[in-house]
C-alpha positions as CSV (number, residue, x, y, z in Angstrom):
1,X,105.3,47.3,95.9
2,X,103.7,49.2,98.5
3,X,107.0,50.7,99.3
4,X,107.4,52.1,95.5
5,X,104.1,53.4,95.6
6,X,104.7,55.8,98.6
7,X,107.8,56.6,97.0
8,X,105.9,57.5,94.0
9,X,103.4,59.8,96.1
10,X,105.7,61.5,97.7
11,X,107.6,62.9,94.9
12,X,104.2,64.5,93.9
13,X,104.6,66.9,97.2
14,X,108.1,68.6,98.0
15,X,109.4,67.8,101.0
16,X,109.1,70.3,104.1
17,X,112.7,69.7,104.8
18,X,113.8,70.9,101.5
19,X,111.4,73.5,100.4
20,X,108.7,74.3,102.9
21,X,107.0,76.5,101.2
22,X,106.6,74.6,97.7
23,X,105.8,71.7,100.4
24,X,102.7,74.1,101.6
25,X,101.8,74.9,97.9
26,X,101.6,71.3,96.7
27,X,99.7,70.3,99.4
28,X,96.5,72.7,99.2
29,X,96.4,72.1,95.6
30,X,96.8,67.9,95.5
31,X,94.3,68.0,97.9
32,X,91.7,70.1,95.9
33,X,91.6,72.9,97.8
34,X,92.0,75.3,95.6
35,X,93.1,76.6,91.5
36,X,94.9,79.0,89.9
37,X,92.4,81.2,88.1
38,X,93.7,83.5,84.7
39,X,93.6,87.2,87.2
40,X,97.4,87.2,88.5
41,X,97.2,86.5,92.4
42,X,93.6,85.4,92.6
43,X,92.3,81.4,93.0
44,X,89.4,79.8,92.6
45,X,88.8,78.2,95.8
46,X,87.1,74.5,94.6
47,X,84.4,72.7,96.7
48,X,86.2,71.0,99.6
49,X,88.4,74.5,100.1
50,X,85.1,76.3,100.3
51,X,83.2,74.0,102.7
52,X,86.2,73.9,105.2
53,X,85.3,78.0,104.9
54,X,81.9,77.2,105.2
55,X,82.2,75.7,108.8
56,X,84.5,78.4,109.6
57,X,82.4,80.9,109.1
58,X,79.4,79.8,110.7
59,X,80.8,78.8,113.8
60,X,83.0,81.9,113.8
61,X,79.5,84.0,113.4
62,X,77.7,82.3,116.1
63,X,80.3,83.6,118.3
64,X,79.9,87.1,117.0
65,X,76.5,86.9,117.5
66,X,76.9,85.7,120.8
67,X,78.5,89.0,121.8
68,X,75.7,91.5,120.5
69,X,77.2,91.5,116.3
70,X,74.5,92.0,114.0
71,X,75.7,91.3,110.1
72,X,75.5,94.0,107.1
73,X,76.7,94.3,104.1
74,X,78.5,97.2,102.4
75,X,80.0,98.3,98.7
76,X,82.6,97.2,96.9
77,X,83.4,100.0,95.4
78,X,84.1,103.3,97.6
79,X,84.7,106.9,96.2
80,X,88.6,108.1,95.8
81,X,87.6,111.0,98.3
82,X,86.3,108.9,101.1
83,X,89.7,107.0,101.2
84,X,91.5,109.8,101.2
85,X,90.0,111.6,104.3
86,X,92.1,109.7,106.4
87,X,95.6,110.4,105.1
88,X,97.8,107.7,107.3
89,X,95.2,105.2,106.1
90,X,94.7,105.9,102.6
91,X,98.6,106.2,102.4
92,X,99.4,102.5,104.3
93,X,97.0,101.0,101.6
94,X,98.1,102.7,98.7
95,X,100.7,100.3,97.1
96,X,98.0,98.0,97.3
97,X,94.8,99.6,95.6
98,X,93.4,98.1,92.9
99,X,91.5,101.5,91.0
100,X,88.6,101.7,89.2
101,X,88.5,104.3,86.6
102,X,85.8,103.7,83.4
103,X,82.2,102.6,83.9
104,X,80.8,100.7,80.8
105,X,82.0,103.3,77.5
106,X,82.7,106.4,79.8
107,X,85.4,107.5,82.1
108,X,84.6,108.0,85.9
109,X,84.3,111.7,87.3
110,X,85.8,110.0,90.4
111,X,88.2,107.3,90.3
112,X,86.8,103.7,92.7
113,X,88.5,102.1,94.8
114,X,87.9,98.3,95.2
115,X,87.7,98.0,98.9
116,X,90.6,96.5,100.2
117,X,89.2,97.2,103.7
118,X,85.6,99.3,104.3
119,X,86.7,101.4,108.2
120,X,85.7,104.3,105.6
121,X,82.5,103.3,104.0
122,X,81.5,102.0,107.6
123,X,82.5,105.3,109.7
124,X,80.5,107.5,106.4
125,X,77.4,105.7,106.9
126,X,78.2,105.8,110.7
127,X,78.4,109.4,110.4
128,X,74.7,109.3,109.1
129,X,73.7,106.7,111.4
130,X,74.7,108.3,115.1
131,X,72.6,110.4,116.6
132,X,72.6,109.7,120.3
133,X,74.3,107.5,122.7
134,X,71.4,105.4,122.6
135,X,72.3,104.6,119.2
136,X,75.5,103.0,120.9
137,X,77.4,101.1,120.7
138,X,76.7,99.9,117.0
139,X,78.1,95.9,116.5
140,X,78.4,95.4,112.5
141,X,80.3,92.9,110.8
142,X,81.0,92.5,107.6
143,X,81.2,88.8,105.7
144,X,83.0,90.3,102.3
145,X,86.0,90.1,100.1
146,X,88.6,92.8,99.6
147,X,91.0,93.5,97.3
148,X,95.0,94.1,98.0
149,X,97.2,94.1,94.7
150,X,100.1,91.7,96.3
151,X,102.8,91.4,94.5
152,X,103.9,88.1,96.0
153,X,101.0,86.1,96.5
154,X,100.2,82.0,97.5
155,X,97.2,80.7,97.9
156,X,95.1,81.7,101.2
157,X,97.7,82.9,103.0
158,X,98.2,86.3,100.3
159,X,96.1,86.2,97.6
160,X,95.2,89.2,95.7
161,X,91.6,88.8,96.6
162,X,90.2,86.8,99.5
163,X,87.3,86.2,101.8
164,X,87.1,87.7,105.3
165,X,85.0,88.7,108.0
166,X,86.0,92.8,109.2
167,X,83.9,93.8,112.3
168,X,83.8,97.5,112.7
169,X,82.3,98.6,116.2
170,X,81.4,101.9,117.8
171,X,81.5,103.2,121.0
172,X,80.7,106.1,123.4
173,X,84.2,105.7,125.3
174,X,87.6,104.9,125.1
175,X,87.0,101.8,127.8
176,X,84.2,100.4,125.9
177,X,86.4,100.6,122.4
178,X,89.3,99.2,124.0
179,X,87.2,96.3,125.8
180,X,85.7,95.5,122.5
181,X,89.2,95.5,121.1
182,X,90.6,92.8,123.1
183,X,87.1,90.9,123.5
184,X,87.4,90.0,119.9
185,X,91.3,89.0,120.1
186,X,89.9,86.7,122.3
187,X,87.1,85.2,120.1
188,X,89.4,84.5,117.7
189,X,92.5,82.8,119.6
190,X,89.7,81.1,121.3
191,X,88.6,79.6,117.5
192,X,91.7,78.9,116.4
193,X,92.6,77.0,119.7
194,X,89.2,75.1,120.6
195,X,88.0,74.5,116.7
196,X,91.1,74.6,114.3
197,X,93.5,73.0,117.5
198,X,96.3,75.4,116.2
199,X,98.0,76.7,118.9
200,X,98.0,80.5,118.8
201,X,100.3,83.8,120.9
202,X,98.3,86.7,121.4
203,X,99.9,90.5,121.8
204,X,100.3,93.8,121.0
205,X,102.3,94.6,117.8
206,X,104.9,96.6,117.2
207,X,104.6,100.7,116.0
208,X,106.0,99.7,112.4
209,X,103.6,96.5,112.2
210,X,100.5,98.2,113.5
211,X,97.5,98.5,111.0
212,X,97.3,101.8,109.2
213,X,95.2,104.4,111.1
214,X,95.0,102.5,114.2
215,X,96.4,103.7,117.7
216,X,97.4,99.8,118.4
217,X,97.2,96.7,116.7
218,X,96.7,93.5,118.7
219,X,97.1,89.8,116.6
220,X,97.3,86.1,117.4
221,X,100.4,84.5,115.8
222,X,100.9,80.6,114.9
223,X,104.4,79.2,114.6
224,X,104.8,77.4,111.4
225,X,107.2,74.8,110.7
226,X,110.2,77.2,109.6
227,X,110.2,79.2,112.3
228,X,108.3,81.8,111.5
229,X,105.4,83.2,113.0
230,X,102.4,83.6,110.9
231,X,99.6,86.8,111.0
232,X,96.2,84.4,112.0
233,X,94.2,87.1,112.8
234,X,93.8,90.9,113.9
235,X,92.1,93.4,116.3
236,X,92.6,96.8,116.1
237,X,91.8,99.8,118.7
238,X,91.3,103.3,116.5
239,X,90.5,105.7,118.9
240,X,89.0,108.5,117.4
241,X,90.8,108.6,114.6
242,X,88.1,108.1,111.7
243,X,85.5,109.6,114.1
244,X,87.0,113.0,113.7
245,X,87.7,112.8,110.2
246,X,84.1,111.5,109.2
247,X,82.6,114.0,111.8
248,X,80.5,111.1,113.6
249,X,79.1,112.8,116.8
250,X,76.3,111.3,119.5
251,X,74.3,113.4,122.1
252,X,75.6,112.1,125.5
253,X,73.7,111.3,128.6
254,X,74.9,114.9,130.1
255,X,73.4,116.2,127.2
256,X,76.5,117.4,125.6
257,X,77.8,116.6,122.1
258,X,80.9,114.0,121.7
């Protein structure tokens, strides 16, 4: 009996051997994780999925905090134009925008974007925000969702929406930018090693796999059961790339602007 009992649970989950994915699909929704909801790509992530993200995220922000990060919040929605001022941005995203065009009865003078990441918004306000480098460097993350309009989507590892933390930092040097970089690569292989216990690699990626806008995109990778490694987290170094384009400037020591 016990024996036809097992056999009769198991055919409720596919096996990893034969489908590995299904197997990965049936498993986060048998064990209430998460739902389908009615908006193609999107879940509803139940109460046990959400307290596991709970945990996650606090312990994950006390390790932020540790390191000088102070939390904000930012829009949802950002202007067409502000998108577009970085064109190698705007243009690595744009398969993926979900757009905004009517407000209640009447059509937008500017189409919206729904954020599907915010270096814009952040490096606008930035722009208002920086006067001197004793204004530096600025530590804000962000505890948001974004929008990316997938077209081949399973739940929480591609979902059309989805919940994530985005720091976006500011500094008065290259160094400093680049320390920051690789300080919070770190941080999270260090999570995902000493509180998840899933072994993680850690590097630089590749030209065609870097983020877009950035001059290099480090990532820690976990080896799934197939073989193939999957994106657990990123940290990306942009130079001055949105600087220039959002004209953020500081004052400098020498008294010289930068």
């Amino acid at each position: 009996m016990a024996k036809k009992k097992s056999d009769e649970f198991v055919q409720e989950i596919t096996s990893r051997d034969v489908d590995f994915a299904q197997w990965y699909t049936d498993v986060v929704l048998k064990t209430n994780l998460v739902d389908y909801s009615p908006v193609r790509g999107c879940m509803v992530i139940k109460p046990y999925g959400y307290a596991i993200w709970e945990l996650i995220q606090a312990q994950l922000d006390k390790m932020f905090k540790a390191t000088g990060h102070v939390n904000a919040y930012f829009p949802l929605l950002i202007p067409e134009s502000l998108l577009k001022k970085e064109v190698e941005h705007v243009e690595g995203f744009a398969p993926e925008v979900l757009w905004v065009t009517q407000g209640g009865s009447e059509q937008l003078t500017e189409r919206l974007v729904v954020r599907p990441t915010s270096e814009t918004i952040f490096c606008e306000m930035y722009s208002k925000w920086v006067q001197s480098y004793r204004d530096l460097p600025m530590l804000y993350n962000q505890w948001a969702n974004v929008v990316r309009w997938e077209k081949t989507t399973r739940p929480f590892l591609r979902t059309a929406e989805f919940l994530l933390q985005e720091g976006h930092t500011i500094h008065a040097t290259m160094e400093e930018a680049e320390e920051e970089t690789l300080r919070m690569l770190n941080i999270y292989k260090e999570f995902c090693e000493d509180w998840l216990a899933v072994p993680v690699v850690s590097g630089r990626k590749t030209e065609n796999e870097k983020f877009a806008g950035a001059i290099d995109t480090y990532s820690i990778e976990a080896l799934m059961h197939d073989g193939k490694a999957l994106q657990a987290g990123t940290s990306h170094f942009f130079g001055q790339h949105f600087c220039k384009v959002f004209d953020v400037k500081f004052l400098d020591k020498d008294g010289k602007q930068k």
